[in-house]
C-alpha positions in Angstrom: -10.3 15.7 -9.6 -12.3 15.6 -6.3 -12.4 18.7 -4.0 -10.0 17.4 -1.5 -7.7 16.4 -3.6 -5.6 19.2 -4.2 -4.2 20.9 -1.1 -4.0 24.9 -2.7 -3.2 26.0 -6.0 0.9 25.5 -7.1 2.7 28.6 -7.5 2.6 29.8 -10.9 6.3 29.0 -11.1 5.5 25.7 -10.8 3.9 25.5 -14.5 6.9 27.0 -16.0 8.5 25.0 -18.5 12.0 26.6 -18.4 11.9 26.0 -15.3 11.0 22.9 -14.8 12.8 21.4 -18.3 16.0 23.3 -16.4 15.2 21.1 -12.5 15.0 17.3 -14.4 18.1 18.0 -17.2 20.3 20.1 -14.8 19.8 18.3 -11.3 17.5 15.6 -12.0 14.7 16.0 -9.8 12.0 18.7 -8.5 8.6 18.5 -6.5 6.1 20.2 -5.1 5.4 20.7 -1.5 1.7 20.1 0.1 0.6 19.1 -3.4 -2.3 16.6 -1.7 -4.2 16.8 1.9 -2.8 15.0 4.4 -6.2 12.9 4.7 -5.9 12.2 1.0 -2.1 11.2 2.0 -3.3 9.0 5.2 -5.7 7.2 3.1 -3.0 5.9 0.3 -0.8 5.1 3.3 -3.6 2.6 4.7 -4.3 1.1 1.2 -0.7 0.5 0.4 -0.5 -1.1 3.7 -2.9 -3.8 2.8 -1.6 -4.2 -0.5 1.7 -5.0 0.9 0.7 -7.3 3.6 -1.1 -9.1 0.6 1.7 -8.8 -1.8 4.2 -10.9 1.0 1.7 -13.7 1.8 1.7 -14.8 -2.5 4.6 -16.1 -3.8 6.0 -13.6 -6.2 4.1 -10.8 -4.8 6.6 -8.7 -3.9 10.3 -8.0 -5.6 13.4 -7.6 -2.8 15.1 -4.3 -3.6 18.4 -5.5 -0.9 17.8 -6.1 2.5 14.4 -5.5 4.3 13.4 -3.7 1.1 10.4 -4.7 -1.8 8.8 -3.2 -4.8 5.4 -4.0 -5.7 3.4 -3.0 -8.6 -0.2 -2.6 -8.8 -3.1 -2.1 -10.3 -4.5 2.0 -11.1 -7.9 0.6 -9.4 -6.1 -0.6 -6.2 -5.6 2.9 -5.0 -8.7 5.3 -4.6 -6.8 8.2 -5.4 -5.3 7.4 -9.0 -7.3 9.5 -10.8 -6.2 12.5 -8.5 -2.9 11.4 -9.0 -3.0 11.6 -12.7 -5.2 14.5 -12.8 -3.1 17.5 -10.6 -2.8 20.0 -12.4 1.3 19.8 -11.6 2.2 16.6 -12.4 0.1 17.1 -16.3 2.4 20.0 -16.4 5.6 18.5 -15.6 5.1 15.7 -17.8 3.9 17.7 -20.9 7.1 20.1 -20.5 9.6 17.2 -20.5 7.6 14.2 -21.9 6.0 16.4 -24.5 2.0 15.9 -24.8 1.5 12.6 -25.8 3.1 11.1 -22.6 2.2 7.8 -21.2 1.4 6.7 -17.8 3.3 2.9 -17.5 3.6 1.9 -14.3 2.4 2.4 -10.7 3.4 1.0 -7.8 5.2 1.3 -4.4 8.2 1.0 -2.7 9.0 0.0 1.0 12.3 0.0 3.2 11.6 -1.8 6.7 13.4 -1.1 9.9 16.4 -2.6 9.6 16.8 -1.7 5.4 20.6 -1.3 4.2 22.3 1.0 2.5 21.9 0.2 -1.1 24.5 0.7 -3.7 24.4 3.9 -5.8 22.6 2.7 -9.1 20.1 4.0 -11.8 16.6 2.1 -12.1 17.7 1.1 -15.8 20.2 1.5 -18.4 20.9 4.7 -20.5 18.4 4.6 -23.8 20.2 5.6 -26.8 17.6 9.1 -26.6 19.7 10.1 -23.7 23.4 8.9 -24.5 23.1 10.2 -28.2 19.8 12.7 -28.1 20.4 14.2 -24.5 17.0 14.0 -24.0 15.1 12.2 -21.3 12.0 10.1 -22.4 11.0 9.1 -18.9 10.1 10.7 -15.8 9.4 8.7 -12.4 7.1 10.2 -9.6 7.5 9.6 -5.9 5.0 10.3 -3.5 5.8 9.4 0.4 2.9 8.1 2.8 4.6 9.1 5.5 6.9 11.9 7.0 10.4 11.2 6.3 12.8 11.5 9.4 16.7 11.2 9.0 16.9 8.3 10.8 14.2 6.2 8.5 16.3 5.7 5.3 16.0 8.7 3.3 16.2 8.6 -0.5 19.6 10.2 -1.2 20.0 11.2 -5.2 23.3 12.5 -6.7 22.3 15.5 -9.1 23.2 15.8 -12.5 24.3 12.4 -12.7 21.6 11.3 -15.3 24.0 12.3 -17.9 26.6 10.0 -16.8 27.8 6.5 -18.7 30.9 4.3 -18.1 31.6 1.2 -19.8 32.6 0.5 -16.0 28.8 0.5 -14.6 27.7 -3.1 -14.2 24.5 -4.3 -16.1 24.9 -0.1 -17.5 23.5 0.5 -13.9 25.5 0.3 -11.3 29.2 2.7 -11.1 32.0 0.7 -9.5 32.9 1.6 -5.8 35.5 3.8 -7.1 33.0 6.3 -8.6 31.7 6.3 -5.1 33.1 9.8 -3.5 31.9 12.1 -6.8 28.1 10.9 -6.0 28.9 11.2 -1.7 30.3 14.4 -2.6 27.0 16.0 -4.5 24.5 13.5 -2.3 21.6 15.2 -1.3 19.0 13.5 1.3 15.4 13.9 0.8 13.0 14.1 4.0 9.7 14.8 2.5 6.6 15.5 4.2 2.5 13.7 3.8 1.3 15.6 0.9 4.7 16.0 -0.8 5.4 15.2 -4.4 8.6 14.8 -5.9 9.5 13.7 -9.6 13.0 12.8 -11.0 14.8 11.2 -13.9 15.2 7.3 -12.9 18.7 7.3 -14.4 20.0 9.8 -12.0 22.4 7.6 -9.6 21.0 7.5 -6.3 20.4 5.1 -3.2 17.8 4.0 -0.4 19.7 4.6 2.6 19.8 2.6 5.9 16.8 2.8 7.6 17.8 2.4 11.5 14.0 3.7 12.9 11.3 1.4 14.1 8.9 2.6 10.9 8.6 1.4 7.6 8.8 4.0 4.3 6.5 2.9 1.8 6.3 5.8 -1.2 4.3 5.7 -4.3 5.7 5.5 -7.5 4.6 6.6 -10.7 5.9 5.8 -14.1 5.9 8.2 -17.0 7.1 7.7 -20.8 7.4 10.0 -23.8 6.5 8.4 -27.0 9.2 5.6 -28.0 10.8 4.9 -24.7 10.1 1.2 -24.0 9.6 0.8 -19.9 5.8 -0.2 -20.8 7.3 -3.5 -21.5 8.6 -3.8 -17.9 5.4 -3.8 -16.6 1.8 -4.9 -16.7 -0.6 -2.3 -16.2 -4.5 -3.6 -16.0 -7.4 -1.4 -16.3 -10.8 -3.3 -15.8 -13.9 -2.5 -18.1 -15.8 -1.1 -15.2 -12.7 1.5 -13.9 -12.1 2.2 -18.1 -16.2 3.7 -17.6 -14.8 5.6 -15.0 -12.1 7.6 -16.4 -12.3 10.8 -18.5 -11.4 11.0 -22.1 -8.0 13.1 -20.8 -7.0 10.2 -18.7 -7.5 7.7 -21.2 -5.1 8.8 -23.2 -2.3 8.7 -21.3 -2.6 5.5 -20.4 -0.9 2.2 -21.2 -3.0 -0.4 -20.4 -4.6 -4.0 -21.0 -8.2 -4.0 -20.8 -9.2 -6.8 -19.0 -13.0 -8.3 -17.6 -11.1 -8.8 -13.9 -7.7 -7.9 -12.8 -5.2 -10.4 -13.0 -2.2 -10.9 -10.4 1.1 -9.1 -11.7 3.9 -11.0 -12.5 6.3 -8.8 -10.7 8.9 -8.1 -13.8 10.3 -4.9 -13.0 13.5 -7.0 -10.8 17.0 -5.0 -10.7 19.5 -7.8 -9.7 22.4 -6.3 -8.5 20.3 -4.7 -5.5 20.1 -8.3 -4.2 23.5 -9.1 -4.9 24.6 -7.4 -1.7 23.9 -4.1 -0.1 26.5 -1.2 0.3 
């Protein structure tokens, strides 16, 4: 990890596993505040700009997550802080306390809601895995990192706790509750404004929303996809490590990766879709 990388030390607390285990199975999600420099924050923010304005002018760059909204995955290389990413100290932790220690790193990429973004319907990012409907266990863990500070008026991420435990024959494609399930999740919604330097991480089945954004200011956040051993999301996605980055990264970092080795990167196909967020916002 570079020098600048880490903001200060997390609070001891932060390592606990207890703790931690108790955050993604009770409420489904935690973070920790001023976990990178604001530089280190500013400089993802520029680099996901140009990946985006890249990702639109290619057909199939980018994937429409409902109105003025788009998901694009990328390469580890395309950002020049990966390897801090991978390599705090907190998000190891959090990963080996749920994920257990041979956890694997799947997907990165980034999400943006434009000015004029709707509200999207309460959903999960997949369907239930059998390790969670019959084990009660979660095998996957999905990091968010903003680039820029969240205000209430820019579409906030709003996330209904505890709701990674629920399952309906009712939800459509196993991901999306019917409007009459609609007041338990308004009733326990809680609206996240993070800071630059912010990280959060949560369980992707816990039902939550982008929110309208009605500012002038775009919200792109990182995201960060983690498996335990036998969850299948790596087949979602395409992640491309080039023989010249693989030299690059330690042992440690290796080995958490899913990857394709690959002489020069190759464009993503972008796989990862979720139809019913295009099928009409909320």
């Amino acid at each position: 990890m570079t020098a600048t990388a880490q903001a200060q030390p997390p609070h001891l607390e932060a390592f606990d596993v207890a703790t931690t285990m108790g955050l993604l199975y009770g409420p489904g999600i935690t973070g920790l505040k001023g976990a990178f420099p604001r530089e280190w924050v500013a400089r993802l923010g520029q680099e996901i700009n140009a990946l985006y304005e890249s990702a639109l002018s290619r057909p199939g760059g980018a994937v429409g997550r409902g109105t003025k909204r788009h998901y694009v995955e990328i390469h580890p290389e395309d950002i020049s802080g990966f390897i801090d990413l991978v390599s705090h100290p907190w998000v190891i932790a959090v990963c080996e306390a749920v994920l257990g220690p041979n956890y694997k790193i799947v997907e990165i990429g980034f999400d943006v809601p434009n000015p004029g973004a709707l509200d999207q319907p309460w959903h999960r990012d997949f369907p239930s895995p059998q390790d969670t409907l019959v084990g009660r266990r979660l095998n996957s863990l999905a990091f968010n990192l903003t680039t820029v500070d969240v205000l209430k008026d820019m579409g906030p991420f709003e996330i209904a706790p505890g709701t990674q435990w629920d399952f309906s024959a009712e939800f459509e494609h196993e991901m999306f509750p019917p409007k009459s399930f609609y007041p338990r999740y308004e009733t326990r919604a809680e609206r996240k404004m993070p800071m630059m330097g912010d990280i959060s991480v949560r369980s992707a089945l816990t039902i939550h929303r982008g929110t309208a954004n009605v500012s002038q200011k775009a919200r792109p956040v990182l995201v960060l996809g983690v498996d335990a051993p036998g969850a299948n999301n790596a087949e979602r996605h395409d992640l491309q490590i080039t023989r010249a980055f693989h030299g690059r990264l330690a042992g440690e970092v290796l080995d958490h990766l899913t990857y394709r080795l690959v002489d020069d990167l190759e464009v993503i196909k972008q796989g990862h879709s979720i139809e019913g967020l295009m099928m009409g916002d909320a």
